[in-house]
C-alpha positions as CSV (number, residue, x, y, z in Angstrom):
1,X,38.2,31.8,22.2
2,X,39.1,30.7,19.1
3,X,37.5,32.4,16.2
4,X,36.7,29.1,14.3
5,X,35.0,27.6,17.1
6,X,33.2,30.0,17.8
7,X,32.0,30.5,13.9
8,X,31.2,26.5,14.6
9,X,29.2,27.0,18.0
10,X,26.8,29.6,16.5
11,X,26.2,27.6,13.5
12,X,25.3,24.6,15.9
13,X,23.2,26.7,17.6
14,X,21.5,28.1,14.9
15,X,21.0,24.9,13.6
16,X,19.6,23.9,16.7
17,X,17.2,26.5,16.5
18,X,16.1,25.8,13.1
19,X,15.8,22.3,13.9
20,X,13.1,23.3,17.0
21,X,11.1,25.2,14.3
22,X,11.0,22.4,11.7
23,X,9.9,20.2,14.4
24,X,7.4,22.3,15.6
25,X,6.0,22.5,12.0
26,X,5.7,19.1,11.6
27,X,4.1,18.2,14.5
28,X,1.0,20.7,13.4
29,X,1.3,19.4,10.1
30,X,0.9,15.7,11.4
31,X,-2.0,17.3,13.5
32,X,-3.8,18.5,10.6
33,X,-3.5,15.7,8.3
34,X,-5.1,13.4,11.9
35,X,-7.9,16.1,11.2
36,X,-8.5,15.5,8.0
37,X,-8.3,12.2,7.8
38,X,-11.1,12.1,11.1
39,X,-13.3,13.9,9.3
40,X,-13.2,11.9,6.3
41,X,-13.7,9.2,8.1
42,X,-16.9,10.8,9.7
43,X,-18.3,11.5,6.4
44,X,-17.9,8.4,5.0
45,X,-19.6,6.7,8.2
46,X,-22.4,9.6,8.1
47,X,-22.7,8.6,4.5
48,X,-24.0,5.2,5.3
49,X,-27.2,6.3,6.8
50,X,-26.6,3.9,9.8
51,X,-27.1,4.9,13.5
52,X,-24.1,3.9,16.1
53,X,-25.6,0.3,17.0
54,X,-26.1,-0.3,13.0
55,X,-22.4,0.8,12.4
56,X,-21.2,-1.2,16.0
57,X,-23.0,-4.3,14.2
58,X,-21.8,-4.2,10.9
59,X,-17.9,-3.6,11.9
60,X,-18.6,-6.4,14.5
61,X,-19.9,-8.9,11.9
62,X,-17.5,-8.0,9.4
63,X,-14.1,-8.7,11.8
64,X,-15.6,-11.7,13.0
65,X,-16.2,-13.0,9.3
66,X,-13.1,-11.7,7.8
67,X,-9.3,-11.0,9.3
68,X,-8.6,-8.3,6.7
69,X,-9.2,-4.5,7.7
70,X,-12.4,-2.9,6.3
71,X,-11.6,-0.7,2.7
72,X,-14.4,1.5,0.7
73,X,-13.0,3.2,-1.9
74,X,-13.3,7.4,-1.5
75,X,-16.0,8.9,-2.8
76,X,-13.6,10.1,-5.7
77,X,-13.0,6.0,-7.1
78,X,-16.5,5.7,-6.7
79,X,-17.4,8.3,-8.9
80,X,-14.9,7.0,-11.6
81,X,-16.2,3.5,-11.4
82,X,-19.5,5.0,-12.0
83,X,-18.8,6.8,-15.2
């Protein structure tokens, strides 16, 4: 075989391999991140000192009134409006 193509075959498969492990890495990363972002979410609902019917009411009541998603600020902003 020519010695060019196969200098080009292992890079492709190197590549390849390379490409597998980057993939890999960012498919945990996205998993984290899903993570952390559930348990934020958890501890801003927790925060509110409603039970799951009080929760299920207010979201329900607030769609129905208004179109636009729910936003709180984090707990960080809050603490900078505060101050």
């Amino acid at each position: 075989m020519n010695k060019k193509l196969s200098k080009i075959l292992a890079e492709i498969e190197k590549t390849k391999e390379k490409l597998s492990e980057q993939q890999g890495k960012l498919r945990e990363l996205e998993r984290q991140k899903t993570e952390l972002e559930n348990t934020e979410m958890v501890e801003l609902i927790r925060s509110t000192k409603m039970n799951t019917e009080e929760l299920s009411t207010f979201l329900k009541a607030f769609r129905k009134k208004s179109e636009m998603p729910i936003f709180m600020p984090k707990q960080e902003e809050q603490h900078d409006e505060e101050n």
